[in-house]
N, C-alpha and C positions, 0 to 999 in steps of 0.2 A: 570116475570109478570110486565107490564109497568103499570101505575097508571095515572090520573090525579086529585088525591085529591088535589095536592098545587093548581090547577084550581078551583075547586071547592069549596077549603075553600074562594080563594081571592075572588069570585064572591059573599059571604056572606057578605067579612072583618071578618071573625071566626080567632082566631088564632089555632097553636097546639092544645095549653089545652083546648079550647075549644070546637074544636072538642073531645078531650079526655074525656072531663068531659061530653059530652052528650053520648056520646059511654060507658062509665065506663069503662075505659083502661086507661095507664098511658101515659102522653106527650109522651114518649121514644117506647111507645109501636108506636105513630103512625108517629113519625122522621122516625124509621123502615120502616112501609109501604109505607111511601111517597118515601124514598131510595131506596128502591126494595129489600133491607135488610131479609124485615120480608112479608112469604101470610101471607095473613089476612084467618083464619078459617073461613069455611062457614057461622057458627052462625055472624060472626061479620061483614062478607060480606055482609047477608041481614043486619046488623041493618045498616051500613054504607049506604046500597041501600035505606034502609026505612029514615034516616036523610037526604040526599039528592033528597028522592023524585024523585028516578031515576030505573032507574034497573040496577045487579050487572055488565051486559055488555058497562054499560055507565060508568063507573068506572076502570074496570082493563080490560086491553086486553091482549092478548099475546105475549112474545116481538117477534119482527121480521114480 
């Protein structure tokens, strides 16, 4: 699963933790999802979609 949170945080200036701290997740939890390391659980999909005021398909696509 491909992501563009590093886009989406820099288009704030949010750093990691910062998204982390609005998420309640830990920094490492979201190095992970920006790496393609870690999905992100549905529940965390939307709240990710609900912080950027987007929907979950402007967020993650599928790779390839």
């Amino acid at each position: 699963m491909e992501n563009n949170l590093p886009a989406l945080r820099a288009e704030r200036g949010w750093s990691q933790q910062r998204l982390a701290d609005e998420l309640g997740v830990s920094r490492q939890t979201v190095i992970s999802i920006e790496k393609g390391r870690y999905d992100a659980s549905l529940p965390l999909a939307f709240s990710l979609a609900r912080v950027f005021a987007c929907r979950i398909e402007d967020i993650f696509t599928p790779e390839g």
